[in-house]
mmCIF file of the N, C-alpha and C atoms, coordinates in Angstrom:
data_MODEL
# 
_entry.id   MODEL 
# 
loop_
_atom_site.group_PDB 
_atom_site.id 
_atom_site.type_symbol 
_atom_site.label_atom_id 
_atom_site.label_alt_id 
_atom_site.label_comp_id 
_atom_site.label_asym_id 
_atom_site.label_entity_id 
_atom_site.label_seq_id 
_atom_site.pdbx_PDB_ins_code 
_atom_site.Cartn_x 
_atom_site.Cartn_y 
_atom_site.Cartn_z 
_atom_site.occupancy 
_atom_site.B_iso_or_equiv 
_atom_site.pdbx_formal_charge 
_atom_site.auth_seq_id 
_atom_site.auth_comp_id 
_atom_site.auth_asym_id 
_atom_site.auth_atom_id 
_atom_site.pdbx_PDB_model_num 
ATOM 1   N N  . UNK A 1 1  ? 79.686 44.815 40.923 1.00 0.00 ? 1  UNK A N  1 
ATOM 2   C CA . UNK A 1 1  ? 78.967 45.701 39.997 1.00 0.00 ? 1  UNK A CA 1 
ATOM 3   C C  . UNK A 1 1  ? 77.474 45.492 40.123 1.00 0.00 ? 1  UNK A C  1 
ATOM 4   N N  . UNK A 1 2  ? 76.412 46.675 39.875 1.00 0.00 ? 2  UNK A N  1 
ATOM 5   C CA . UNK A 1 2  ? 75.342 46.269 40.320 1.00 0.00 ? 2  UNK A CA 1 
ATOM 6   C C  . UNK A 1 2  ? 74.219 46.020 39.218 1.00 0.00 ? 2  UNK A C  1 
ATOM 7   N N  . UNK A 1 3  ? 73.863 44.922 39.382 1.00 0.00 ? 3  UNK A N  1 
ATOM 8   C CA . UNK A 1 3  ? 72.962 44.420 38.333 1.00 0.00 ? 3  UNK A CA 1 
ATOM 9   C C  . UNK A 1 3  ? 73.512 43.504 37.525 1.00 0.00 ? 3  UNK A C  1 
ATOM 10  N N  . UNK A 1 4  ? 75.100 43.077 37.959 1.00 0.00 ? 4  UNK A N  1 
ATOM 11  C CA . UNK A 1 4  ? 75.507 42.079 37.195 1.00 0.00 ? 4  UNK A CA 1 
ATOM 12  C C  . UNK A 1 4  ? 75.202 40.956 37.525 1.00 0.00 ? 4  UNK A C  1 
ATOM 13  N N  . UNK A 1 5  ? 75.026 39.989 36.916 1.00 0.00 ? 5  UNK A N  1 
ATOM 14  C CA . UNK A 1 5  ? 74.920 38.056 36.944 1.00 0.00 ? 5  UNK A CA 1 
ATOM 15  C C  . UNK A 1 5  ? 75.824 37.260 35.820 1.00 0.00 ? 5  UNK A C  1 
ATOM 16  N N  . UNK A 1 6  ? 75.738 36.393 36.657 1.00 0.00 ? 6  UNK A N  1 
ATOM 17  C CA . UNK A 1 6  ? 76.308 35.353 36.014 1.00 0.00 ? 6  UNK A CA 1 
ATOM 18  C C  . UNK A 1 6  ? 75.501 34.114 34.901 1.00 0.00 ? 6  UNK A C  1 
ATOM 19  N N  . UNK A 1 7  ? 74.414 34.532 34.663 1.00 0.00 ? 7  UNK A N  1 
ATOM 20  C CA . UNK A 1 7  ? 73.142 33.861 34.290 1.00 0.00 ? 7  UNK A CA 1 
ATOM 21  C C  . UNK A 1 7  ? 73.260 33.423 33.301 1.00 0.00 ? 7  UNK A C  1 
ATOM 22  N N  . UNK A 1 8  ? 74.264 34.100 32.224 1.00 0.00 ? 8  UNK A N  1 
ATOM 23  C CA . UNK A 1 8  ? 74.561 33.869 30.585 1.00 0.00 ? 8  UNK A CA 1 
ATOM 24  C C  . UNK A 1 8  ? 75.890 33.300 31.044 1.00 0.00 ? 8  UNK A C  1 
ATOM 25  N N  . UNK A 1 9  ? 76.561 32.969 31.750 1.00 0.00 ? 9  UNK A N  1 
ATOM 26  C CA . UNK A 1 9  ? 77.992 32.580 31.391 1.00 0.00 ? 9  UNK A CA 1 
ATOM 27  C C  . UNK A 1 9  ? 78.006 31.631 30.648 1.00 0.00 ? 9  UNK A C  1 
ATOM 28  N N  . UNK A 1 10 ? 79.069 31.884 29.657 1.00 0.00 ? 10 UNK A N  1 
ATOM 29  C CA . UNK A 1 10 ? 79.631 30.786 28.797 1.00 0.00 ? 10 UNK A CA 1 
ATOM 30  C C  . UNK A 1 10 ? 78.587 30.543 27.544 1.00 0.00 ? 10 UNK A C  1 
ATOM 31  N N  . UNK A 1 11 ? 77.801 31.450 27.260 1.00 0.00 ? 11 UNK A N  1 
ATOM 32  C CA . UNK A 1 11 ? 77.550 31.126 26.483 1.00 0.00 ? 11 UNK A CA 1 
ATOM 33  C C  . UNK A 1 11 ? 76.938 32.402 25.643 1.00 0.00 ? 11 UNK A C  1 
ATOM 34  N N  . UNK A 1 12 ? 77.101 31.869 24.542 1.00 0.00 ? 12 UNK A N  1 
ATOM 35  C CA . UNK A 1 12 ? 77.101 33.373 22.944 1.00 0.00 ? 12 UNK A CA 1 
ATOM 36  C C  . UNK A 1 12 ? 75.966 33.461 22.381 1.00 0.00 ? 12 UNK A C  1 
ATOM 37  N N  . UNK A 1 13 ? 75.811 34.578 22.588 1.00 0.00 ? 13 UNK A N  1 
ATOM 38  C CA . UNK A 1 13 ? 74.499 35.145 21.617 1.00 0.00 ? 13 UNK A CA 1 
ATOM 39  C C  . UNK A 1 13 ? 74.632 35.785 20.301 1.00 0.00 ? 13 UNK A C  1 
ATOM 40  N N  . UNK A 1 14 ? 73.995 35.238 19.215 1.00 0.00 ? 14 UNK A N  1 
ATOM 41  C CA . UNK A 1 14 ? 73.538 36.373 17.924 1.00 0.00 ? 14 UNK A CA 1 
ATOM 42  C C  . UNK A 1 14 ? 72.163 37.084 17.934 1.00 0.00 ? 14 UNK A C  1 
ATOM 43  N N  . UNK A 1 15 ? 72.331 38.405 17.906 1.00 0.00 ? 15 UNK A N  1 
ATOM 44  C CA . UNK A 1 15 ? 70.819 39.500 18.244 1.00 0.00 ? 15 UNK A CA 1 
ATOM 45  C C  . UNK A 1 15 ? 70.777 39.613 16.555 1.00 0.00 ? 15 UNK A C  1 
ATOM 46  N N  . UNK A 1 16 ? 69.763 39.114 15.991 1.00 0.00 ? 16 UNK A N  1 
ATOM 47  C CA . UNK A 1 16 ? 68.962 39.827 14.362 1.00 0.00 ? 16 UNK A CA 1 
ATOM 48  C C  . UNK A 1 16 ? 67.830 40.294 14.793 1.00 0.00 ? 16 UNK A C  1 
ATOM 49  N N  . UNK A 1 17 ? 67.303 40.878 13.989 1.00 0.00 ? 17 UNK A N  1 
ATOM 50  C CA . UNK A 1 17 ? 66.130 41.426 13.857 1.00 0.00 ? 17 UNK A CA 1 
ATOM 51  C C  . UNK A 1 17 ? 65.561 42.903 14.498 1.00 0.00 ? 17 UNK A C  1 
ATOM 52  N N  . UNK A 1 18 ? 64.204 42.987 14.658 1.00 0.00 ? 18 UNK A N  1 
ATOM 53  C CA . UNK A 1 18 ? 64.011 44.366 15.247 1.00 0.00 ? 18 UNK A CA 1 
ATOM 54  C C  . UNK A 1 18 ? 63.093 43.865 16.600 1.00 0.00 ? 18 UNK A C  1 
ATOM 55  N N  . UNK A 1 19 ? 63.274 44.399 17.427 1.00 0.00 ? 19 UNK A N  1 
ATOM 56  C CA . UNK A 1 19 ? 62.720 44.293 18.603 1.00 0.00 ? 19 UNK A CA 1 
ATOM 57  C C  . UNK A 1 19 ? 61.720 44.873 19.017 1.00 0.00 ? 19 UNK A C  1 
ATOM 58  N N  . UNK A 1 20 ? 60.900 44.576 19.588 1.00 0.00 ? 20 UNK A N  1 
ATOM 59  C CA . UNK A 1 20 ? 59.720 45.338 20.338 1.00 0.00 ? 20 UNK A CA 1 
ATOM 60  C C  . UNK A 1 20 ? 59.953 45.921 21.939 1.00 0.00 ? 20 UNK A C  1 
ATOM 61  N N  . UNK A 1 21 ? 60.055 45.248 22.905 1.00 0.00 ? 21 UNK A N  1 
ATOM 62  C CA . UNK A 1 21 ? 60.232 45.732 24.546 1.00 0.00 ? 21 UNK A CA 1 
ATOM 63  C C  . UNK A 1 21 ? 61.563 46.675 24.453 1.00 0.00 ? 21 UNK A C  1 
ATOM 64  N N  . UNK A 1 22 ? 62.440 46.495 24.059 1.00 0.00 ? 22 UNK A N  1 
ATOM 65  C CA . UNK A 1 22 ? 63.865 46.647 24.138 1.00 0.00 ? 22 UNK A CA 1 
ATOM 66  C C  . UNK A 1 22 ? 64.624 46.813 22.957 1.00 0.00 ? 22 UNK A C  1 
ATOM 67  N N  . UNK A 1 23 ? 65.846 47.835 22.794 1.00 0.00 ? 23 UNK A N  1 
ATOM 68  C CA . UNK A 1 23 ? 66.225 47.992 21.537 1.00 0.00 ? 23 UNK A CA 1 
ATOM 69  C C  . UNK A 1 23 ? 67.785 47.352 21.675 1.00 0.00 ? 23 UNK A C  1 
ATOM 70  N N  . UNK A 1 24 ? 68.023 46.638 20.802 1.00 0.00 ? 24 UNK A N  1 
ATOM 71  C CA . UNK A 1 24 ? 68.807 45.720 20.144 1.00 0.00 ? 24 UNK A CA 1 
ATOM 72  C C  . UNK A 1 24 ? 70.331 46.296 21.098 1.00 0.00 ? 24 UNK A C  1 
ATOM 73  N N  . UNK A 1 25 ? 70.209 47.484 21.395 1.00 0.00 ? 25 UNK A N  1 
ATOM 74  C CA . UNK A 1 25 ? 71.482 48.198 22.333 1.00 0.00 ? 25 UNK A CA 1 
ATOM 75  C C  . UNK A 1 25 ? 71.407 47.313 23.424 1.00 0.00 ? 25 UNK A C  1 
ATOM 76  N N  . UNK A 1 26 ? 70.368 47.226 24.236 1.00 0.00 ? 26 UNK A N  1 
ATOM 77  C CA . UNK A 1 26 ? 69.960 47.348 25.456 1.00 0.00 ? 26 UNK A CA 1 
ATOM 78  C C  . UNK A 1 26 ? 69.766 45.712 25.551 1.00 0.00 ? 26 UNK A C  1 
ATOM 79  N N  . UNK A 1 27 ? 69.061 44.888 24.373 1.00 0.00 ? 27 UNK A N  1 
ATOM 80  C CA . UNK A 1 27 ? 69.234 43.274 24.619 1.00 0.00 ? 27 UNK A CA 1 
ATOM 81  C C  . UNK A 1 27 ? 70.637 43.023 24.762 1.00 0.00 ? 27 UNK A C  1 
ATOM 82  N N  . UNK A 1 28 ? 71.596 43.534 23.953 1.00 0.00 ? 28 UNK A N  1 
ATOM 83  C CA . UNK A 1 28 ? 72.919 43.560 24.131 1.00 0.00 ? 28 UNK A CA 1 
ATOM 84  C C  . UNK A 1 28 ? 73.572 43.171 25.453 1.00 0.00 ? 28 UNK A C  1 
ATOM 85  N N  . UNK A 1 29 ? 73.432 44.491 26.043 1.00 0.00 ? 29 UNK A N  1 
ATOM 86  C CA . UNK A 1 29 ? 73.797 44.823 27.257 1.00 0.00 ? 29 UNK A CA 1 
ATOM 87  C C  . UNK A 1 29 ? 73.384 43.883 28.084 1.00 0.00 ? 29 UNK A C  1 
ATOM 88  N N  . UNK A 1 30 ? 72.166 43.805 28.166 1.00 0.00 ? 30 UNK A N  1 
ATOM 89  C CA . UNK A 1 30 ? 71.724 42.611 28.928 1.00 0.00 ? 30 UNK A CA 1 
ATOM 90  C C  . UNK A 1 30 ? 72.374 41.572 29.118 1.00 0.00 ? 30 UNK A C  1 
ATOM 91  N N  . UNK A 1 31 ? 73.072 40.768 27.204 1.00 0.00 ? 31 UNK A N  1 
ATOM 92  C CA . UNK A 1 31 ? 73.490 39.745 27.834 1.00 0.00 ? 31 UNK A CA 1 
ATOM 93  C C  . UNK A 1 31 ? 74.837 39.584 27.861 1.00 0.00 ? 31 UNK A C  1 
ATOM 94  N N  . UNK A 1 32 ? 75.358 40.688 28.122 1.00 0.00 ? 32 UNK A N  1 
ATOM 95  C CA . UNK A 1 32 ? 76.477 41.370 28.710 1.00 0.00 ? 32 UNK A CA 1 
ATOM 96  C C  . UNK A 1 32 ? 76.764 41.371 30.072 1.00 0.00 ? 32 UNK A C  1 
ATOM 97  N N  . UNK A 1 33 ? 75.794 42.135 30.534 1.00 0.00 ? 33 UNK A N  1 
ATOM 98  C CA . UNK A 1 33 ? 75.880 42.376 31.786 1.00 0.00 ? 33 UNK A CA 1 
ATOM 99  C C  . UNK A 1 33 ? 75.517 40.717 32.750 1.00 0.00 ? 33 UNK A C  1 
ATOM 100 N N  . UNK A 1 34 ? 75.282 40.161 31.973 1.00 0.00 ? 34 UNK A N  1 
ATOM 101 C CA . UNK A 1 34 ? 74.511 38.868 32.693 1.00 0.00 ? 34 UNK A CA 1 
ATOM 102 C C  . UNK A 1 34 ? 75.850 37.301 32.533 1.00 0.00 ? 34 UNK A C  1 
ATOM 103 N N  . UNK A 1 35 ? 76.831 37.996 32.376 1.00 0.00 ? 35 UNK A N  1 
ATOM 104 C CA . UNK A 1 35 ? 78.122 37.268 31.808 1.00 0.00 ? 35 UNK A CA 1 
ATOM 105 C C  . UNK A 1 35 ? 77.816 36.564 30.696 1.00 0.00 ? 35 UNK A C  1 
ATOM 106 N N  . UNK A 1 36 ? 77.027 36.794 29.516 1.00 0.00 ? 36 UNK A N  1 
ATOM 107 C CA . UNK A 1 36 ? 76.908 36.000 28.048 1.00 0.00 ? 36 UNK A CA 1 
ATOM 108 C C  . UNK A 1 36 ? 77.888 36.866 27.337 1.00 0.00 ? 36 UNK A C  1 
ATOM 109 N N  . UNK A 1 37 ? 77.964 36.407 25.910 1.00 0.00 ? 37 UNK A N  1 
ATOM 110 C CA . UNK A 1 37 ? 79.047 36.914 24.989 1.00 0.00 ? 37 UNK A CA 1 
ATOM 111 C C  . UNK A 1 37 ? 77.743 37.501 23.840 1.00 0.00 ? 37 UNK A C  1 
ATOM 112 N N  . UNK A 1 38 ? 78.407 38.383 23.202 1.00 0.00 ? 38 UNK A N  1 
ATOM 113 C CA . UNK A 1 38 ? 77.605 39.081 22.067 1.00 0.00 ? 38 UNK A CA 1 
ATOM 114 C C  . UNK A 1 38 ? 78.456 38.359 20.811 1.00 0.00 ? 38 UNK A C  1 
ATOM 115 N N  . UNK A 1 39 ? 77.960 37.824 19.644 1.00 0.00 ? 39 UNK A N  1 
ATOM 116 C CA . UNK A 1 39 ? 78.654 37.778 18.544 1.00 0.00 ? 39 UNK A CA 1 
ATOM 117 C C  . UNK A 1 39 ? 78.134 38.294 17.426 1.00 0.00 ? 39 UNK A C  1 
ATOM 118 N N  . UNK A 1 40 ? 78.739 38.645 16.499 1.00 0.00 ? 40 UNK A N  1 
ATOM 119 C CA . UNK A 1 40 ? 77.794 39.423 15.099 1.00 0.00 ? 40 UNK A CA 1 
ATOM 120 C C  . UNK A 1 40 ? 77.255 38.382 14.039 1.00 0.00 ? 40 UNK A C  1 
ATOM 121 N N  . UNK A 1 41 ? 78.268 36.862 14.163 1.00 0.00 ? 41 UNK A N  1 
ATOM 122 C CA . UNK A 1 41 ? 77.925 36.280 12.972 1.00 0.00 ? 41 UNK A CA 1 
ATOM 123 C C  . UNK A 1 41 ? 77.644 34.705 13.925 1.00 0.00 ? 41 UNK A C  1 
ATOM 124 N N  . UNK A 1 42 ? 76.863 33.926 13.453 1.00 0.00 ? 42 UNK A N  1 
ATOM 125 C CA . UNK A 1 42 ? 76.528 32.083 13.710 1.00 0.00 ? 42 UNK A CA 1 
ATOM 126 C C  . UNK A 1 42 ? 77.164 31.809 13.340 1.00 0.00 ? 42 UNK A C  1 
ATOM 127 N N  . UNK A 1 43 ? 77.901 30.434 14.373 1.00 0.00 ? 43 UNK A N  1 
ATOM 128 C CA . UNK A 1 43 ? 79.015 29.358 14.214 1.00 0.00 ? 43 UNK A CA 1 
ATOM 129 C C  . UNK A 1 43 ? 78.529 28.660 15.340 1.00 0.00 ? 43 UNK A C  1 
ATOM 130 N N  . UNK A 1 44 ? 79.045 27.469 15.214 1.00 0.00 ? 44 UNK A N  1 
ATOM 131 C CA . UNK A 1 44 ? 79.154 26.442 15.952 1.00 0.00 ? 44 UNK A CA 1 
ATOM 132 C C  . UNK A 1 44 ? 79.465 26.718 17.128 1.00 0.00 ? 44 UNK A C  1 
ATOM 133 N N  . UNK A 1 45 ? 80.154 27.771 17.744 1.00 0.00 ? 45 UNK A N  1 
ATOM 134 C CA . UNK A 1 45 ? 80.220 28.432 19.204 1.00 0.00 ? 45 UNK A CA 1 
ATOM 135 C C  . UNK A 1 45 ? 78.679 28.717 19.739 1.00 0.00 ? 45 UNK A C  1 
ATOM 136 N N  . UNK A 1 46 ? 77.877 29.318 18.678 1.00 0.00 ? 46 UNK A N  1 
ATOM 137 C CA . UNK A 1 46 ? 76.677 30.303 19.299 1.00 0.00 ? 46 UNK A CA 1 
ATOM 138 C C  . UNK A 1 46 ? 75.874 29.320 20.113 1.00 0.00 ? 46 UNK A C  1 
ATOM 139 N N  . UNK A 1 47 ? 75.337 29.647 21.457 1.00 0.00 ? 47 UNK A N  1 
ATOM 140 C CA . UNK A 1 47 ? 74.370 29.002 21.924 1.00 0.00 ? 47 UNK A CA 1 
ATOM 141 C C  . UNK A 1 47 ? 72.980 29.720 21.414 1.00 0.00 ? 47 UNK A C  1 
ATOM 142 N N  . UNK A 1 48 ? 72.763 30.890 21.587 1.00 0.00 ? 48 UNK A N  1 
ATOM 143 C CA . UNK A 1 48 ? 71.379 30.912 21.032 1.00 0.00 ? 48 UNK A CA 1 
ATOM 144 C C  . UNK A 1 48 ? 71.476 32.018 19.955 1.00 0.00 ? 48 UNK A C  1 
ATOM 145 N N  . UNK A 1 49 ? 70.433 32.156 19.285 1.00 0.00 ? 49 UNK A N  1 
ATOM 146 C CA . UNK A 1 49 ? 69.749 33.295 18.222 1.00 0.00 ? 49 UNK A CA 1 
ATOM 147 C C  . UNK A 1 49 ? 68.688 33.859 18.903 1.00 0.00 ? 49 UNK A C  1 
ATOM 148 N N  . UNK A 1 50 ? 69.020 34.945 19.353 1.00 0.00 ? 50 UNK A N  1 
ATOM 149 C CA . UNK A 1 50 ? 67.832 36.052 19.676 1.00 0.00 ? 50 UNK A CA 1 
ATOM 150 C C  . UNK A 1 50 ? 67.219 36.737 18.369 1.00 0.00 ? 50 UNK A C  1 
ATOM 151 N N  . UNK A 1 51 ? 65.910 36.379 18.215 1.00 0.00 ? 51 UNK A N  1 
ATOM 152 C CA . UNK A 1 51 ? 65.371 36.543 16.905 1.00 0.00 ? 51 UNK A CA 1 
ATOM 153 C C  . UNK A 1 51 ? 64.148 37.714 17.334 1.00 0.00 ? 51 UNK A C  1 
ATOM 154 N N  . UNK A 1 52 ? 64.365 38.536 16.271 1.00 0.00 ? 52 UNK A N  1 
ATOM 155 C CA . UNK A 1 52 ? 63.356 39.761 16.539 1.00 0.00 ? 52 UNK A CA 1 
ATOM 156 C C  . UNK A 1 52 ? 62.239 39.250 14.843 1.00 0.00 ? 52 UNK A C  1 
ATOM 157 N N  . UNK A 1 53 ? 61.508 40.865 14.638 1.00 0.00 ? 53 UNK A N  1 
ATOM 158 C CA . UNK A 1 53 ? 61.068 40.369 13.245 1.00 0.00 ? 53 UNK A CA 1 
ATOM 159 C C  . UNK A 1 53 ? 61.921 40.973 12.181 1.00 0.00 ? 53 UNK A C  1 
ATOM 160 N N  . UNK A 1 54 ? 61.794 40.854 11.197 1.00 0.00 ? 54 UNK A N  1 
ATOM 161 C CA . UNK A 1 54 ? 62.595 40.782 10.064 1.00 0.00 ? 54 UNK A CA 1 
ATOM 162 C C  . UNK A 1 54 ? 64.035 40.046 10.172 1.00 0.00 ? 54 UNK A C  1 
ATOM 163 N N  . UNK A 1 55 ? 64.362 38.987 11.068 1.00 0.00 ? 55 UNK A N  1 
ATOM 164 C CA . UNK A 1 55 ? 65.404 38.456 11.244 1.00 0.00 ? 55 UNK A CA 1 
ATOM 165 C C  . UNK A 1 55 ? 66.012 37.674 9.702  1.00 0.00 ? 55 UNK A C  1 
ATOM 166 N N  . UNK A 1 56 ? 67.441 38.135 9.377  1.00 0.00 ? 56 UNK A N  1 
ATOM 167 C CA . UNK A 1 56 ? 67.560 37.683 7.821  1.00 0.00 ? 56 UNK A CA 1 
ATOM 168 C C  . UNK A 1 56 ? 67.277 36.411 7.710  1.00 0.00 ? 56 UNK A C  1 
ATOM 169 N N  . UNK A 1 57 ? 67.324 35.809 6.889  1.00 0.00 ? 57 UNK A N  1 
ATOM 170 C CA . UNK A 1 57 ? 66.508 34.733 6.248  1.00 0.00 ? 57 UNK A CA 1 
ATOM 171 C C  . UNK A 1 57 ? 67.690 33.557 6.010  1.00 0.00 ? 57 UNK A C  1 
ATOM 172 N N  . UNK A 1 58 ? 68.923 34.530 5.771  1.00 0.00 ? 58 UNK A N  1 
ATOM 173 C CA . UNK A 1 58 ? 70.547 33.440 5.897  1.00 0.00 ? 58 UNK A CA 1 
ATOM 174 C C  . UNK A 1 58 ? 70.738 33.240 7.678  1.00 0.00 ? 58 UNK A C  1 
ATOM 175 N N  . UNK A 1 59 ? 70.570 34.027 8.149  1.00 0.00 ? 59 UNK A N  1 
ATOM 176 C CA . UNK A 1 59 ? 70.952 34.028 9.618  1.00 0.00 ? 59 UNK A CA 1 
ATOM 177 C C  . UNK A 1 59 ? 70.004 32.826 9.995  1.00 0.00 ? 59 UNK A C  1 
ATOM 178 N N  . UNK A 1 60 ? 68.768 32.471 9.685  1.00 0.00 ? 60 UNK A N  1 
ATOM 179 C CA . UNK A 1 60 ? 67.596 31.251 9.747  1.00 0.00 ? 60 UNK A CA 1 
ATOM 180 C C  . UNK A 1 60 ? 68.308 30.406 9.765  1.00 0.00 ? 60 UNK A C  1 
ATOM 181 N N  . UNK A 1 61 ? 68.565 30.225 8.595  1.00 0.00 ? 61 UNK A N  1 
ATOM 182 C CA . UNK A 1 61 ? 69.103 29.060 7.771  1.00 0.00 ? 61 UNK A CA 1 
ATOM 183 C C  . UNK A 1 61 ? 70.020 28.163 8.333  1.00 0.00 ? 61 UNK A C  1 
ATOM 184 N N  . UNK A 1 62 ? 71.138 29.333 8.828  1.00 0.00 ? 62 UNK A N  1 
ATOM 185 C CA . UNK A 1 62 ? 72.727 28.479 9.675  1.00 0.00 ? 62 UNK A CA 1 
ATOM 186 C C  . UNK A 1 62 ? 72.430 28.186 10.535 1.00 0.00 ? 62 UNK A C  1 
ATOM 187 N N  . UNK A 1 63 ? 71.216 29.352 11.645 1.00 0.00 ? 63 UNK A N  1 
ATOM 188 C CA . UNK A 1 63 ? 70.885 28.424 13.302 1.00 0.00 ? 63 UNK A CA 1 
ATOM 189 C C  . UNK A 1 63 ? 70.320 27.011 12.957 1.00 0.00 ? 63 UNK A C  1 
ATOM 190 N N  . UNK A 1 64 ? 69.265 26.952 11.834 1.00 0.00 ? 64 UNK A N  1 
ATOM 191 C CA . UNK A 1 64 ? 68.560 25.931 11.475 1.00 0.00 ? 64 UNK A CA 1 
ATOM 192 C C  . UNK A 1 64 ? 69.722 24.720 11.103 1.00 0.00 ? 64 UNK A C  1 
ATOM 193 N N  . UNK A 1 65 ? 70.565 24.803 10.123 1.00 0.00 ? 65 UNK A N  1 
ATOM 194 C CA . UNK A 1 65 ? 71.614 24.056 10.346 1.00 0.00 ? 65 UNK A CA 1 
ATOM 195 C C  . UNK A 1 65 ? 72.636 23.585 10.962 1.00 0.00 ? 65 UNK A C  1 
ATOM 196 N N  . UNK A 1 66 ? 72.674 24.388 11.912 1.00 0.00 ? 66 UNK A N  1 
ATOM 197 C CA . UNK A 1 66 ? 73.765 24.069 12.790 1.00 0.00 ? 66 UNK A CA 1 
ATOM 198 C C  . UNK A 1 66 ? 73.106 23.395 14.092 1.00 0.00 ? 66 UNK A C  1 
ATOM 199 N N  . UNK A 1 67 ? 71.563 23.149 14.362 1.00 0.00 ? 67 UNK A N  1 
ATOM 200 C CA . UNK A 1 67 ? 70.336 22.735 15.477 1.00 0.00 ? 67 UNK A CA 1 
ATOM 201 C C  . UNK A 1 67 ? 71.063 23.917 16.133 1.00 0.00 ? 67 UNK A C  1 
ATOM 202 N N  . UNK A 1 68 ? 71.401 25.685 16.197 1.00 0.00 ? 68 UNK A N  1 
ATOM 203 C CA . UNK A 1 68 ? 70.956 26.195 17.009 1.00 0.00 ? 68 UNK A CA 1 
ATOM 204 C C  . UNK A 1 68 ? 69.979 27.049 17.631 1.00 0.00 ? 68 UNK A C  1 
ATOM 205 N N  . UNK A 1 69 ? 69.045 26.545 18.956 1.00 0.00 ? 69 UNK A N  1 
ATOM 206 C CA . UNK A 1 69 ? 68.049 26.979 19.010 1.00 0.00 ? 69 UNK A CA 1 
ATOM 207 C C  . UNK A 1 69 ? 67.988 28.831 18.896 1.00 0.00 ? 69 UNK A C  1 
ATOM 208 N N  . UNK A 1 70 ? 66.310 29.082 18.465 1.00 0.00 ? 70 UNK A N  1 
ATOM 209 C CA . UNK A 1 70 ? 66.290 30.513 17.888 1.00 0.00 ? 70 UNK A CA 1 
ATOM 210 C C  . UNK A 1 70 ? 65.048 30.333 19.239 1.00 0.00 ? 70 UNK A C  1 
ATOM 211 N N  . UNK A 1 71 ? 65.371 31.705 19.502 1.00 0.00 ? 71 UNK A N  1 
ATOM 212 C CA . UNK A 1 71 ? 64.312 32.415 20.975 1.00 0.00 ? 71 UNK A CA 1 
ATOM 213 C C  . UNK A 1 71 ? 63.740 33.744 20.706 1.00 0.00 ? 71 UNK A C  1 
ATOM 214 N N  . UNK A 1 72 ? 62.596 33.570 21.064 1.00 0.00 ? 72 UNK A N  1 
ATOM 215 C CA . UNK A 1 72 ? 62.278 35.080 20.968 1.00 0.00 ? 72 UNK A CA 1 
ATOM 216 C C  . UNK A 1 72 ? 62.616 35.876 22.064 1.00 0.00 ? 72 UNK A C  1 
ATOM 217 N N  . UNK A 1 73 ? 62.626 37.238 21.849 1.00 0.00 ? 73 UNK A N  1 
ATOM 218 C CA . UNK A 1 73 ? 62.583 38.479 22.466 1.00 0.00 ? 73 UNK A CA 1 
ATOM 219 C C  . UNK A 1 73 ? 62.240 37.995 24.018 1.00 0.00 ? 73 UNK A C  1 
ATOM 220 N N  . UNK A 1 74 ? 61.030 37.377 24.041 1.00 0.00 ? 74 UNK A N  1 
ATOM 221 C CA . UNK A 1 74 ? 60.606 37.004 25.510 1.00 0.00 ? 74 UNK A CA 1 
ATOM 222 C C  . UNK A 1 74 ? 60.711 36.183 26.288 1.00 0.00 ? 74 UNK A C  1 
ATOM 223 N N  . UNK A 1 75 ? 61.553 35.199 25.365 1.00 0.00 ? 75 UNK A N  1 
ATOM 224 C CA . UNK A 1 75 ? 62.010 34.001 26.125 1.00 0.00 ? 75 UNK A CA 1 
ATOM 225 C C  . UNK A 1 75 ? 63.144 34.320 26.386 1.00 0.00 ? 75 UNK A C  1 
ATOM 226 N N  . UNK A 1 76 ? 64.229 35.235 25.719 1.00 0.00 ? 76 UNK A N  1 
ATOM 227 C CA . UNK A 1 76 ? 65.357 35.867 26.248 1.00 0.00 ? 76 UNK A CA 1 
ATOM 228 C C  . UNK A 1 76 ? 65.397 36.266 27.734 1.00 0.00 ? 76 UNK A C  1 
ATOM 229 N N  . UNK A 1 77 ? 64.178 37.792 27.853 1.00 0.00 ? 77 UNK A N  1 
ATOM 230 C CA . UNK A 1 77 ? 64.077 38.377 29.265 1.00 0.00 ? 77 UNK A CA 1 
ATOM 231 C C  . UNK A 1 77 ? 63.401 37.210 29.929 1.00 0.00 ? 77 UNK A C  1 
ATOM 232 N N  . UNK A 1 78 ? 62.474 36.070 29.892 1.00 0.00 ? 78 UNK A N  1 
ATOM 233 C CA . UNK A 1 78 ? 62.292 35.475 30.909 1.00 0.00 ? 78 UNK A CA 1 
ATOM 234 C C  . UNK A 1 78 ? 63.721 34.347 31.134 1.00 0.00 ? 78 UNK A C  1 
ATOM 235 N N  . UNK A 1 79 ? 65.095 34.232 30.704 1.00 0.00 ? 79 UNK A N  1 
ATOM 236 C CA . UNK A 1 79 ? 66.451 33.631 30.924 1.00 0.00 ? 79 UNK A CA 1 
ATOM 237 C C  . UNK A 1 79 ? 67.195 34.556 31.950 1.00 0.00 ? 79 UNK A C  1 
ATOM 238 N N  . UNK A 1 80 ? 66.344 35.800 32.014 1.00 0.00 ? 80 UNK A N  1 
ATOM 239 C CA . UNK A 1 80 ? 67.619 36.608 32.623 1.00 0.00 ? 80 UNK A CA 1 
ATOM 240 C C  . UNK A 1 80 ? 66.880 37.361 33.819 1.00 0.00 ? 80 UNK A C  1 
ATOM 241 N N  . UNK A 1 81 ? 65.627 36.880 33.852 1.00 0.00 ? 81 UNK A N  1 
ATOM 242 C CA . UNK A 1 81 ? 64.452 37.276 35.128 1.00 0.00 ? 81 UNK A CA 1 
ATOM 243 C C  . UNK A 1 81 ? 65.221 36.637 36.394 1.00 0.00 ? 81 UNK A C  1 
# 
């Protein structure tokens, strides 16, 4: 398939917030297409929090408690460069 990688394998993403470069469809896809997992809610599975602005303030809280790291928007696309 073209444009696929393996770059995210094995590991889960939560997308909050609103995005600037890219819309929340399309970060998706990305780490989709890049063999990562999409999830809707934080748990102890998630490897990262893709954090836009207005990211909820509970969604903070659990990455913050659980130590999982939160990335921005641009540190995302430079993981999948």
């Amino acid at each position: 398939l073209d444009g696929q990688t393996e770059k995210l394998k094995g590991q889960t993403f939560v997308v909050s917030g609103v995005f600037e470069k890219i819309s929340r469809t399309e970060l998706k896809k990305n780490i989709e297409d890049n063999g990562g997992k999409v999830s809707s809610s934080i748990s102890s599975k998630t490897s990262y929090v893709v954090a836009g602005t207005n990211m909820g303030p509970s969604k903070k809280d659990k990455a913050d408690n659980l130590g999982i790291p939160i990335i921005s928007e641009d540190e995302f696309l430079t993981m999948i460069r």
